[in-house]
C-alpha positions in Angstrom: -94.7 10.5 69.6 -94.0 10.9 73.0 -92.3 13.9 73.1 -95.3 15.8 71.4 -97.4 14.6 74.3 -95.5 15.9 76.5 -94.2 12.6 77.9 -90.5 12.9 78.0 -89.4 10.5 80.3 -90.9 8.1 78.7 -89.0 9.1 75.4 -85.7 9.4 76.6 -86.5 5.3 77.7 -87.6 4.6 73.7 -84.2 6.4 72.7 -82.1 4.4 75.4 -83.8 1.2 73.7 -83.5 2.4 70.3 -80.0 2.6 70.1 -78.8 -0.4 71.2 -80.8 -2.2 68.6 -78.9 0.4 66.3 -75.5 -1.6 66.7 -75.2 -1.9 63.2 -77.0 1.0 61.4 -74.5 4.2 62.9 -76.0 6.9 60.9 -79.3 6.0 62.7 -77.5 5.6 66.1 -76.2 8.9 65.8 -79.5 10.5 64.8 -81.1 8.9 68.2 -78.2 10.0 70.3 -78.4 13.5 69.3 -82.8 13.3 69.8 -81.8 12.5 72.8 -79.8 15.5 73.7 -82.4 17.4 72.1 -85.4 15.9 74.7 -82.7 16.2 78.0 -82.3 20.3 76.4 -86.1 20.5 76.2 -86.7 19.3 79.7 -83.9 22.2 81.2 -81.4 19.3 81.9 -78.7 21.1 79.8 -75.7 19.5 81.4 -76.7 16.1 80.4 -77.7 17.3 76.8 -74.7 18.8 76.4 -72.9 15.0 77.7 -75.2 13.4 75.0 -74.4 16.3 72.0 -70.4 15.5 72.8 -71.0 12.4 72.5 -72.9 11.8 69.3 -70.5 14.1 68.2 -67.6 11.5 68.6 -70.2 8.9 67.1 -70.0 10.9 63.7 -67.7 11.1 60.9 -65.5 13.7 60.3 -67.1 16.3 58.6 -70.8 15.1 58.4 -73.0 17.7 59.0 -74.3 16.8 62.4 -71.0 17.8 64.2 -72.1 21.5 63.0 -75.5 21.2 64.1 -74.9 19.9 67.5 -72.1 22.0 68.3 -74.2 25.0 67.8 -76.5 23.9 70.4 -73.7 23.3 72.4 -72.6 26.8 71.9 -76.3 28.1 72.3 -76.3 25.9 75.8 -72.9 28.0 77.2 -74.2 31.0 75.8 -77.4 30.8 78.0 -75.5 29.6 80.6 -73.4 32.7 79.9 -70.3 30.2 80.1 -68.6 31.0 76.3 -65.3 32.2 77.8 -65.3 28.2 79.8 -66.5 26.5 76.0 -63.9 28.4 74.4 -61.0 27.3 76.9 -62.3 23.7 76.6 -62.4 23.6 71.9 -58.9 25.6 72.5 -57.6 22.5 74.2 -59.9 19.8 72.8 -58.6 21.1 69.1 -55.1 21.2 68.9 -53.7 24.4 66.6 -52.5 21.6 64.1 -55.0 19.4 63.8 -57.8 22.5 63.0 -60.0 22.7 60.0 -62.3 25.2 58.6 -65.2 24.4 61.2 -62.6 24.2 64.0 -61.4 27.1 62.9 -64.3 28.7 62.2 -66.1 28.1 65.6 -63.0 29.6 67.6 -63.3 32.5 65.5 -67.2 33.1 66.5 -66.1 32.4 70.5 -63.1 34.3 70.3 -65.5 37.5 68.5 -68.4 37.0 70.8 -66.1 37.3 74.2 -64.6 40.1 72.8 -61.5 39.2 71.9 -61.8 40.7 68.4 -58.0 40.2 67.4 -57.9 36.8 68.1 -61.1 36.3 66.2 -60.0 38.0 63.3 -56.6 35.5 63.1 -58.9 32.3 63.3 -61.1 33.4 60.8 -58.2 34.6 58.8 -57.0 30.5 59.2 -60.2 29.9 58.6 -60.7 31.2 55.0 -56.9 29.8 54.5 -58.6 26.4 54.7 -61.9 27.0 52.5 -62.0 29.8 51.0 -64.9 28.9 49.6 -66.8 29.3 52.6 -68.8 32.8 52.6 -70.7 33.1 55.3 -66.6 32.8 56.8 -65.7 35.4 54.6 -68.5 37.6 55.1 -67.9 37.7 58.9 -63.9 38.1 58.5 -64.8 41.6 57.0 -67.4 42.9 59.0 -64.8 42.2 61.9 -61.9 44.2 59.9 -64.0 46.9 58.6 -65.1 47.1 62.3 -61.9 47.1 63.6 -61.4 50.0 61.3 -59.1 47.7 59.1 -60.3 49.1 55.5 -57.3 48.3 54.2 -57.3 44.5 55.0 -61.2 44.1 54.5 -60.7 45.3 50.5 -57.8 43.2 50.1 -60.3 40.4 51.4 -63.1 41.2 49.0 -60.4 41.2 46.3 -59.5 37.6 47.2 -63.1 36.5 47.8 -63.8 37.7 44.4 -60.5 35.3 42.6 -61.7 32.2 44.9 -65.2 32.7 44.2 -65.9 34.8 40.8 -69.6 33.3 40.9 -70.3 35.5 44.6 -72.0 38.4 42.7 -73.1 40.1 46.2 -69.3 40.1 47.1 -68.6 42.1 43.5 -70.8 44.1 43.8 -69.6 45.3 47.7 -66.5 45.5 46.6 -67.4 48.1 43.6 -68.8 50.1 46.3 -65.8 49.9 48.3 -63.8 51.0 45.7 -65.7 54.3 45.0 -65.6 55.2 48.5 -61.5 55.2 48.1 -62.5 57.3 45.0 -60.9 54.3 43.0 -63.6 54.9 39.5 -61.8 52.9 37.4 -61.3 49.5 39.8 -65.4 50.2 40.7 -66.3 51.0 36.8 -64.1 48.1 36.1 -66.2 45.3 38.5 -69.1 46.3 37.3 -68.3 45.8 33.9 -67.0 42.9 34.6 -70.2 41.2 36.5 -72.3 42.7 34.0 -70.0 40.6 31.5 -70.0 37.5 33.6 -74.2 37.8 34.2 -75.2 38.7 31.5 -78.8 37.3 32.1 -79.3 37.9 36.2 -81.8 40.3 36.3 -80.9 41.0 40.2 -77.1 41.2 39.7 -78.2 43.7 36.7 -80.8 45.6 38.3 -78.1 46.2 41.2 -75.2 47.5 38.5 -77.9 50.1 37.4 -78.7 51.4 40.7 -75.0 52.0 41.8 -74.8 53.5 38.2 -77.6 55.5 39.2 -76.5 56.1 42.6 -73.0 57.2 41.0 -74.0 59.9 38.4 -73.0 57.7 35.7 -76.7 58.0 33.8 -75.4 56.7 30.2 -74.6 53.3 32.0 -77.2 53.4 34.3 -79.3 53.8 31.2 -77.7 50.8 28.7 -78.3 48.9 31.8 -82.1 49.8 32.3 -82.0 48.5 28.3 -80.8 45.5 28.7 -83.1 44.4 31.2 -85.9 45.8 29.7 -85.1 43.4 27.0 -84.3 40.7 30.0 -87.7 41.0 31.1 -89.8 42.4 28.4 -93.1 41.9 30.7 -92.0 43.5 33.6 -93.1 47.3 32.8 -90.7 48.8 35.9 -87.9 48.9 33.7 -89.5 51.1 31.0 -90.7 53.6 33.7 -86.8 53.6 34.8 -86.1 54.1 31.4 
């Protein structure tokens, strides 16, 4: 209440009081500690926001999703401060090589990209998606960076493994169809698409995509049995029979 009138001294006194009658309730301790980083980052005292983030980020668990949230601001802080090169220095000895996980990983990796230091950034992320390859945003950003770097050959053997850790990613099979018919590899892109269509059989977006590379293609007879199917999908959507 007294941040949204403005009164944010008198805040950061409620927040001081607040959490030492959170001794025994440390989820809620930790929310208050990281408010309070918040208020000091609203009032232009980023230094001692960023003291308060680091430390309600050694109040939390390992893992919980605060330690994401609160390093990003951290990040966002440096970045404004245009300090990223000192932040990186400090996570590279703050998280030893051994002791990294996905998000440790995964942080360098943005740093490491953003400072220009693309060949580092691609090895992070590449330890990265070792750890969770599950994670797709991770993924996603692993092969922009390749296929930036002009490493086609490494981006499609990502998509490839993308598509075994994660055969539910349909976006992922469908870029890699494309990126097969660039290499003028028909059968591997004929082949993904079958497969998808096979595998979503009732996703009128992962459908309706199939028949426009089809389309896009030249291949009309399977752009057409596509246009059919989701005619029959969506029988009361009337943009499929003017396709057809």
């Amino acid at each position: 209440a007294m941040l949204a009138a403005g009164k944010r001294e008198i805040a950061l006194e409620s927040y001081i009081a607040a959490e030492k009658l959170l001794g025994t309730d440390p989820q809620k301790r930790l929310e208050v500690v990281s408010r309070r980083g918040q208020a000091l980052e609203g009032m232009g005292k980023d230094d001692e926001a960023v003291l308060e983030y680091r430390r309600a980020i050694k109040l939390a668990p390992k893992g919980y999703y605060l330690e994401v949230e609160l390093t990003g601001r951290i990040v966002d802080i440096y970045r404004r401060k245009q300090a990223l090169p000192t932040l990186l220095a400090e996570y590279e000895k703050a998280w030893p090589e051994g002791a990294r996980n996905h998000f440790e990983w995964s942080t360098l990796g943005k740093l490491y990209e953003e400072t220009g230091a693309q060949d580092k950034a691609i090895a992070s992320l590449k330890r990265a998606v070792a750890v969770a390859a599950h994670e797709l945003d991770t993924q996603r950003r692993l092969i922009h960076l390749l296929e930036n770097s002009g490493k086609d050959a490494e981006a499609l053997a990502q998509y490839e493994a993308v598509v075994r850790a994660a055969p539910g990613a349909g976006n992922f099979q469908l870029e890699l169809a494309e990126r097969y018919w660039r290499r003028n590899q028909e059968k591997r892109a004929l082949g993904v698409l079958a497969q998808l269509q096979q595998r979503f059989p009732h996703d009128a977006g992962i459908l309706s995509a199939i028949a426009d590379l089809y389309q896009r293609w030249g291949k009309e007879d399977l752009a057409i049995a596509e246009y059919e199917r989701l005619a029959k999908l969506e029988p009361d959507d009337p943009g499929h029979l003017v396709t057809l």
